[in-house]
C-alpha positions in Angstrom: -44.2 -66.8 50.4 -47.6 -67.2 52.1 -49.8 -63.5 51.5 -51.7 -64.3 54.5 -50.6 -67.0 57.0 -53.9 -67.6 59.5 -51.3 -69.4 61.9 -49.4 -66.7 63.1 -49.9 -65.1 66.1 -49.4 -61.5 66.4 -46.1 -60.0 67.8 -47.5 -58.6 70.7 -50.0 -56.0 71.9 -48.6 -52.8 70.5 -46.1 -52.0 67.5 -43.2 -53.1 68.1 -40.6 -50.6 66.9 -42.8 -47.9 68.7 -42.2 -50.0 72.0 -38.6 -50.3 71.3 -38.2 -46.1 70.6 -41.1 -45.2 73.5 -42.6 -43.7 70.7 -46.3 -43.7 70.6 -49.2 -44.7 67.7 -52.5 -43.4 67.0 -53.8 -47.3 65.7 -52.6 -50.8 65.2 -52.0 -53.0 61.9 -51.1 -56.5 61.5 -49.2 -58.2 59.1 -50.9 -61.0 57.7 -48.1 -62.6 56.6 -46.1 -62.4 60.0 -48.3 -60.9 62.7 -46.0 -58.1 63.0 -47.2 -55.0 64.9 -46.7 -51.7 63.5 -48.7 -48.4 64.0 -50.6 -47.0 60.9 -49.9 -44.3 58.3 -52.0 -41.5 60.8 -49.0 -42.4 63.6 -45.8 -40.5 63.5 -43.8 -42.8 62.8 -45.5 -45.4 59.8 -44.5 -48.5 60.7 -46.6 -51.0 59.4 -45.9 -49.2 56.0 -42.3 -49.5 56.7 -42.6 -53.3 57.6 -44.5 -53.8 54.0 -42.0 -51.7 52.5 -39.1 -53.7 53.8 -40.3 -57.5 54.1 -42.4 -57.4 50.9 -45.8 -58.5 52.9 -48.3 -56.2 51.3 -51.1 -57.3 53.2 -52.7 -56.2 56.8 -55.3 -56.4 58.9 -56.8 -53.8 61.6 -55.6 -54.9 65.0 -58.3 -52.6 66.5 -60.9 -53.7 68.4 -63.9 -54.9 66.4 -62.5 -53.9 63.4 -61.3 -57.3 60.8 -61.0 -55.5 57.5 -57.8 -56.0 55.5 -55.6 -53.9 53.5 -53.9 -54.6 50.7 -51.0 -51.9 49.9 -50.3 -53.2 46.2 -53.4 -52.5 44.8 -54.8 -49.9 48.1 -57.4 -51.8 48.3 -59.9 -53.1 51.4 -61.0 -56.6 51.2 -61.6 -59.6 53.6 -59.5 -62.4 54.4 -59.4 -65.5 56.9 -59.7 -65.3 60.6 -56.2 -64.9 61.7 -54.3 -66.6 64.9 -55.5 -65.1 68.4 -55.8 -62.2 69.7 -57.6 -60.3 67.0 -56.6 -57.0 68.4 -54.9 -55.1 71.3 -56.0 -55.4 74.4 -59.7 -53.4 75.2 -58.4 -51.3 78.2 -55.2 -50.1 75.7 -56.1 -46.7 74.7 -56.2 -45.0 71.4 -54.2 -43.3 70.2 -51.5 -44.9 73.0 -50.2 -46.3 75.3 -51.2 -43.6 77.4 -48.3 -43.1 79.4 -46.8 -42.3 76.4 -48.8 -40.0 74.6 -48.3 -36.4 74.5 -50.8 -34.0 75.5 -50.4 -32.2 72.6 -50.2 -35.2 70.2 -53.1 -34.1 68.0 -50.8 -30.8 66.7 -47.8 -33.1 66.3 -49.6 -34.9 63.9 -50.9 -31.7 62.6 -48.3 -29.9 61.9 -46.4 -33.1 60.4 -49.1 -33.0 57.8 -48.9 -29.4 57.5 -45.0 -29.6 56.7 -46.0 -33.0 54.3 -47.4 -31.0 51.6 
């Protein structure tokens, strides 16, 4: 199995299992290995954890605008990497956290309180 596969396109814009609930995430990741979407560990829901967790691709990169770091959740560690497949993150006008016609106004004490409760 290829760690990192610079071929790949992403899966689309936003995470995908977040589009498919009409759930909502506070940033992107990208799997290197399959350019599957999934919202990061500060979103409600975790799923580019989850993807790692379930595929056994331990590596991503930020799919946030001018952001190209990579993460590597074996050792949880940053590095660098190739330049992957096009596009390099969502689009611009795609807020964050988002998408915005999905994001609550209170979002900031949902994610609050889920940390509260975490401990």
């Amino acid at each position: 199995m290829k760690l990192i596969d610079p071929d790949v396109p992403p899966s689309g814009d936003g995470c995908v299992e977040c589009d498919e609930l009409g759930s909502w995430w506070v940033h992107l990741r990208r799997c290197a290995a399959c350019g599957h979407i999934g919202c990061c560990d500060d979103s409600l829901n975790r799923h580019s954890t989850a993807h790692a967790e379930a595929t056994g691709h331990p590596i991503i990169q930020s799919f946030e605008p001018g952001e190209d770091w990579f993460w590597d959740f074996r050792t949880r560690t940053l590095g660098v990497g190739p330049a992957l497949a096009p596009p390099h993150s969502h689009p611009e006008d795609q807020s964050t956290p988002g998408p915005a016609d999905r994001l609550p106004e209170d979002w900031l004490r949902i994610l609050q309180s889920r940390s509260d409760t975490a401990d």
